[in-house]
ROMAR-123739 format. One record per residue (C-alpha): residue number from 1; chain; x, y negated, z negated. Coordinates in steps of 0.02 Angstrom, whole numbers, plus 50000, padded with zeros to 5 digits. Example, Ala and Ser with C-alpha at 12.3 -4.5 7.8 and 13.67 -1.06 7.14 Angstrom:
BEGIN
@n 1	chain A	X 50615	Y 50225	Z 49610
@n 2	chain A	X 50684	Y 50053	Z 49643
//
This chain:
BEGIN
@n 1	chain A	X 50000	Y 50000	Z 50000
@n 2	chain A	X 50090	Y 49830	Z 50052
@n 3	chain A	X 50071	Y 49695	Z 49924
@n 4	chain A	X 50062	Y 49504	Z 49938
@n 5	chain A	X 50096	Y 49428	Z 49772
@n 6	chain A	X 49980	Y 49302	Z 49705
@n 7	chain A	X 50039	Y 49108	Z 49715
@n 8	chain A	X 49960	Y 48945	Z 49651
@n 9	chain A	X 49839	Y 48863	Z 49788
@n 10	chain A	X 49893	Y 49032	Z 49920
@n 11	chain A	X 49762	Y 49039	Z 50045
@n 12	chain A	X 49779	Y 49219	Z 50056
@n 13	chain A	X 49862	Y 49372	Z 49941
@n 14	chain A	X 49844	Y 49533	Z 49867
@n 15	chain A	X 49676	Y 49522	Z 49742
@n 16	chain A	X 49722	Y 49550	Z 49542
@n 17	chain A	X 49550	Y 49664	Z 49550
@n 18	chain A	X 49530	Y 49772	Z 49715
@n 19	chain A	X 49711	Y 49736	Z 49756
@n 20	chain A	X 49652	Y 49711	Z 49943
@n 21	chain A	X 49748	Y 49576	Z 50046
@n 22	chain A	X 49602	Y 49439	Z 50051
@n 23	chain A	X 49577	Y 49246	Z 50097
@n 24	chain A	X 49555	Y 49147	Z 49929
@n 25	chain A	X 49442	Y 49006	Z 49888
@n 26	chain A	X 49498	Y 48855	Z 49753
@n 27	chain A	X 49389	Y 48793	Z 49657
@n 28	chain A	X 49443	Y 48642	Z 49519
@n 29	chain A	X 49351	Y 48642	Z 49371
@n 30	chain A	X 49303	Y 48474	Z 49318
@n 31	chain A	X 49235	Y 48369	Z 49170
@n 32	chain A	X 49130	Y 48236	Z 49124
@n 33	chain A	X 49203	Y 48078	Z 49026
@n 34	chain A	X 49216	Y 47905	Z 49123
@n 35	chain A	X 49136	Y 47987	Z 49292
@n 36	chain A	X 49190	Y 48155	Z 49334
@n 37	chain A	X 49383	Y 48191	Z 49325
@n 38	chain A	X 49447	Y 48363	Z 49385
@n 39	chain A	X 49554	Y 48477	Z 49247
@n 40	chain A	X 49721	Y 48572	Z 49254
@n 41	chain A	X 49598	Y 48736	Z 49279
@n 42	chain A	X 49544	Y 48825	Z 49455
@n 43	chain A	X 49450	Y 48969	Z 49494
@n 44	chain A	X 49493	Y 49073	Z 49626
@n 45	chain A	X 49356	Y 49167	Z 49714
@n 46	chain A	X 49423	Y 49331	Z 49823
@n 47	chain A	X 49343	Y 49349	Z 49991
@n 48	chain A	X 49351	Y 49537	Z 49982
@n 49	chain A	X 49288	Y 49595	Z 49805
@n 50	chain A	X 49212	Y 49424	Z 49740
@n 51	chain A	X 49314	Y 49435	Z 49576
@n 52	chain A	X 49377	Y 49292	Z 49498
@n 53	chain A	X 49554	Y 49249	Z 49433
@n 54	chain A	X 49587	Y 49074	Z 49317
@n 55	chain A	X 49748	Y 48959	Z 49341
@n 56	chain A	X 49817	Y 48844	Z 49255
@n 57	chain A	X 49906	Y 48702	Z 49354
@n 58	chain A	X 50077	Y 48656	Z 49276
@n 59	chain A	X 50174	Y 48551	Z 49416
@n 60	chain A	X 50169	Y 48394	Z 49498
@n 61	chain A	X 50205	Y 48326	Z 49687
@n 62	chain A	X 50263	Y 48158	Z 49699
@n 63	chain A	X 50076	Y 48091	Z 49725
@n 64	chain A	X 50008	Y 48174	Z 49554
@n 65	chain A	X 49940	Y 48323	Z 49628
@n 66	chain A	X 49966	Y 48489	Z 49558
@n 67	chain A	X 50092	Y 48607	Z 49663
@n 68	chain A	X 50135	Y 48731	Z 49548
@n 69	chain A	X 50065	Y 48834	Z 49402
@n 70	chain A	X 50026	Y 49026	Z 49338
@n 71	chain A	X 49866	Y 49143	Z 49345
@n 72	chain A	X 49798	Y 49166	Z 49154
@n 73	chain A	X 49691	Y 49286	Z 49191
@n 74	chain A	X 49699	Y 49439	Z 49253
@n 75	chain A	X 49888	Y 49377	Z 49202
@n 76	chain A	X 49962	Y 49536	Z 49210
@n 77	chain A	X 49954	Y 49596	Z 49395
@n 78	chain A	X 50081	Y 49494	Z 49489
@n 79	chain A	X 50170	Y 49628	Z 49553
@n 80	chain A	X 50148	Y 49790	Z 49648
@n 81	chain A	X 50030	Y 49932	Z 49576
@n 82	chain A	X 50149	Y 50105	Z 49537
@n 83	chain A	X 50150	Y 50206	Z 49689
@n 84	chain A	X 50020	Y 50366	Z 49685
@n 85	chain A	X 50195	Y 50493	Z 49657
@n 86	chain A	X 50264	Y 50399	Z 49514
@n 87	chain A	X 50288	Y 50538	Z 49355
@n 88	chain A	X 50186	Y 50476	Z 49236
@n 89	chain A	X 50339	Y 50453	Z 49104
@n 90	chain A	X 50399	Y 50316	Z 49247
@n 91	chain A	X 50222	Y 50238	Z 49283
@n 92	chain A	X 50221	Y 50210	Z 49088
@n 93	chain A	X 50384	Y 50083	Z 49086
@n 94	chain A	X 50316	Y 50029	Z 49261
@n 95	chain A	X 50147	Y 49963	Z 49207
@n 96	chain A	X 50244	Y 49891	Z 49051
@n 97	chain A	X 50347	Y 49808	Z 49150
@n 98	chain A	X 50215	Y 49737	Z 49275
@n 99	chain A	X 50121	Y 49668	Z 49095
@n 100	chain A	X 50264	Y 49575	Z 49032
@n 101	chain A	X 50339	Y 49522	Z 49205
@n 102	chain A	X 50239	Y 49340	Z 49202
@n 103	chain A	X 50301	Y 49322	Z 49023
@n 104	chain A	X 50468	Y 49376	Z 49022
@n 105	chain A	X 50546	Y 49408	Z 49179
@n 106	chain A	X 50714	Y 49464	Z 49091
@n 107	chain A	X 50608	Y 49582	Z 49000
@n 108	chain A	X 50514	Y 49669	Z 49137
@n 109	chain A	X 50689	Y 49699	Z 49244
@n 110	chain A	X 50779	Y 49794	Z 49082
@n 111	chain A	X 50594	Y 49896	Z 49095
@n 112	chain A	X 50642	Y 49942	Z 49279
@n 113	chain A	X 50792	Y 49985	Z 49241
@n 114	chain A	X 50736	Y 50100	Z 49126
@n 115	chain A	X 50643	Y 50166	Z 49264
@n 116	chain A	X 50800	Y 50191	Z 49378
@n 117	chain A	X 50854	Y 50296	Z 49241
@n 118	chain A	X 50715	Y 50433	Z 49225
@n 119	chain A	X 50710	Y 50426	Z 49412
@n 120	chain A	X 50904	Y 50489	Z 49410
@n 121	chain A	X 50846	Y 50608	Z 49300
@n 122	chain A	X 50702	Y 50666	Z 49378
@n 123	chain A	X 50790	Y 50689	Z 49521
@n 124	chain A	X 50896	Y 50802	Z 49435
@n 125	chain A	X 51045	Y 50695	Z 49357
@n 126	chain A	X 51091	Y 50682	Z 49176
@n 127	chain A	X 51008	Y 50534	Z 49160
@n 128	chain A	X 51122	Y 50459	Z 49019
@n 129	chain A	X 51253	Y 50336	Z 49124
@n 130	chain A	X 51162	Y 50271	Z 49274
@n 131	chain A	X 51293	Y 50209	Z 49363
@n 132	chain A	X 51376	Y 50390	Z 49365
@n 133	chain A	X 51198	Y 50482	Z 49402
@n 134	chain A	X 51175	Y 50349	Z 49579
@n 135	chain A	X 51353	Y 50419	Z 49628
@n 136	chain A	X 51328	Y 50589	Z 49591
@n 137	chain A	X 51165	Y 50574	Z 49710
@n 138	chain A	X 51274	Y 50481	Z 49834
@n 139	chain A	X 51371	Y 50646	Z 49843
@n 140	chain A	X 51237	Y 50741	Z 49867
@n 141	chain A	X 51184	Y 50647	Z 50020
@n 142	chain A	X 51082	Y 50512	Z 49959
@n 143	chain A	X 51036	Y 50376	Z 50095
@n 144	chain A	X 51129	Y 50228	Z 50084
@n 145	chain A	X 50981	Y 50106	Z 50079
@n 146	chain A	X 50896	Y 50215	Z 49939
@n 147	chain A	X 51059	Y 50196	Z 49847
@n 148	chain A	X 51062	Y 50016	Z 49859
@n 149	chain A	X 50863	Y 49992	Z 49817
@n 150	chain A	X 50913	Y 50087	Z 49642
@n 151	chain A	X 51091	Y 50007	Z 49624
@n 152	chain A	X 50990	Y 49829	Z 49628
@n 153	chain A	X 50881	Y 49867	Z 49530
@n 154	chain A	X 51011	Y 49950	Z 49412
@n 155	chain A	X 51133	Y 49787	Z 49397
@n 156	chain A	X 50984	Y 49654	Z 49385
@n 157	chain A	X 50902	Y 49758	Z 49233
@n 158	chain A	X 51105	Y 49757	Z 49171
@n 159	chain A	X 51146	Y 49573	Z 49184
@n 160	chain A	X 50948	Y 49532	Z 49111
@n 161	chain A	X 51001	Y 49577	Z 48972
@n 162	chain A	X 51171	Y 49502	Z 48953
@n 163	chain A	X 51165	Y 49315	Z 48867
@n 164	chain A	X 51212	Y 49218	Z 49024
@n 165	chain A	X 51224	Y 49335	Z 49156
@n 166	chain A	X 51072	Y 49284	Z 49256
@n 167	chain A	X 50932	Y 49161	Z 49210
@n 168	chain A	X 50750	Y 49203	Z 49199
@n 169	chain A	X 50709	Y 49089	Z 49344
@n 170	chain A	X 50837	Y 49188	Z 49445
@n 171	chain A	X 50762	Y 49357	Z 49391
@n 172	chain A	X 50567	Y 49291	Z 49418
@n 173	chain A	X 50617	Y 49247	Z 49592
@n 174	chain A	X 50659	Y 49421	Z 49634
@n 175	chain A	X 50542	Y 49502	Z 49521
@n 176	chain A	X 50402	Y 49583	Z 49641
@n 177	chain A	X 50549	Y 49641	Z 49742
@n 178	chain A	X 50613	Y 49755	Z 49601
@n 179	chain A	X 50450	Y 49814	Z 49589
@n 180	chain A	X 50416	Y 49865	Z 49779
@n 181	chain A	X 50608	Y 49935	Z 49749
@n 182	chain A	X 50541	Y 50058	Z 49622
@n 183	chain A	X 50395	Y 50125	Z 49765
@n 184	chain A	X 50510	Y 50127	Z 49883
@n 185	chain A	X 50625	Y 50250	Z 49818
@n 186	chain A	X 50453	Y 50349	Z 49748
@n 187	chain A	X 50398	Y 50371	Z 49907
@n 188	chain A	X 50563	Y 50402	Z 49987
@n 189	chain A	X 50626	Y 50537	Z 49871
@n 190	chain A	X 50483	Y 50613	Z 49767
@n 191	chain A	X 50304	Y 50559	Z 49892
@n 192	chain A	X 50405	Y 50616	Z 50081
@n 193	chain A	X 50457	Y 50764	Z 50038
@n 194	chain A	X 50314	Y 50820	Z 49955
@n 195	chain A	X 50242	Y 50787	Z 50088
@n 196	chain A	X 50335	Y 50876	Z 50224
@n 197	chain A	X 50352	Y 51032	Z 50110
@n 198	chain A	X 50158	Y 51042	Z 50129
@n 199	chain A	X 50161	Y 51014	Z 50303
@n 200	chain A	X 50281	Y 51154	Z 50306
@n 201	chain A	X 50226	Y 51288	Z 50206
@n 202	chain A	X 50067	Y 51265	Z 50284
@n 203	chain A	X 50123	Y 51338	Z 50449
@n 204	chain A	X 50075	Y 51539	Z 50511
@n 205	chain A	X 50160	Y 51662	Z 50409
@n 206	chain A	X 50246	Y 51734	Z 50570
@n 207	chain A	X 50334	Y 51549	Z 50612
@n 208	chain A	X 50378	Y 51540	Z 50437
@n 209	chain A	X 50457	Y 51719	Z 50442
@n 210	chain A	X 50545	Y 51683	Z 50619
@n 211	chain A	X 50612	Y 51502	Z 50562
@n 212	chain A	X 50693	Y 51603	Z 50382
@n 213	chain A	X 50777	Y 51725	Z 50506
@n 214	chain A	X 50834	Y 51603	Z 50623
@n 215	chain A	X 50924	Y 51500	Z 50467
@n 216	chain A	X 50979	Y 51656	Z 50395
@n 217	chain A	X 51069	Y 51710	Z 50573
@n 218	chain A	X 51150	Y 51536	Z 50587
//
């Protein structure tokens, strides 16, 4: 499922309720005092589902208009849902992550690394020194770009931890990347090859038989 963050005043992104890609309506709220003044709130009406999120405008352009500010509610689905083949013991840090992301952007990246880590062990590694588990599954013919999605995601989760390694501005701007990251390498090593192992098995029992003694002769 491809996912289009949320943004303040986006005319179009991925819906915090039926996660669909939809066209977005604004909607100020206002108040009465002097004559009717508009607030720092908006609602935001999806085109798809009809669900509602609630902003709160925190930035101003140069002609007092808002240009920035953060969704309050449903405030905890900026990023990607877990993909469908995530172990539940990853989904668990995942969806943690994705609820303290907004929040604490720091916070949710030391969550995916955690995921890295019971990936490389899922996938058959120790699990106890990252770094060492990516290079063992190097050796054992991991892609290249699979190795980089989990070494990124690895040294980002490192240095947000680290007093003064990277900011929490620099880690929100690359959050829902780490994020789509984590399904990528889901899908590539645990969702694909389920996959094709169905596919495989479910073949006649004579091609399977003359494909095991073809192999077996070579």
């Amino acid at each position: 499922m491809s996912f289009t963050a949320p943004t303040f005043k986006g005319s179009a992104f991925s819906c915090p309720h039926c996660m669909a890609y939809a066209h977005m309506q604004w909607h100020p709220l206002w108040f009465q005092g002097q004559g009717w003044n508009t607030t720092e709130a908006f609602i935001v009406k999806c085109g798809h589902c009809d669900g509602s999120s609630y902003w709160l405008g925190n930035q101003y352009n140069t002609a007092g208009q808002f240009s920035g500010g953060s969704m309050i509610y449903p405030g905890s689905l900026l990023s990607p849902p877990p993909h469908a083949a995530m172990p539940p013991e990853i989904r668990q840090d995942y969806e943690e992550a994705r609820n303290i992301v907004q929040q604490s952007p720091r916070a949710g990246a030391a969550l995916l690394r955690l995921c890295v880590q019971k990936l490389c062990k899922h996938l058959g590694e120790p699990g106890k020194n990252i770094n060492e588990d990516i290079g063992a599954l190097v050796q054992k013919g991991l892609p290249v770009e699979i190795q980089q999605a989990l070494d990124i995601v690895r040294v980002i989760g490192n240095n947000a931890v680290h007093p003064g390694a990277i900011s929490n501005e620099d880690v929100a701007g690359v959050s829902t990347a780490l994020f789509e990251l984590i399904n990528h390498i889901v899908e590539d090593r645990i969702a694909r090859p389920k996959k094709l192992a169905a596919l495989f098995n479910a073949l006649p029992a004579p091609a399977l038989a003359g494909i095991a003694s073809r192999d077996k002769r070579s």
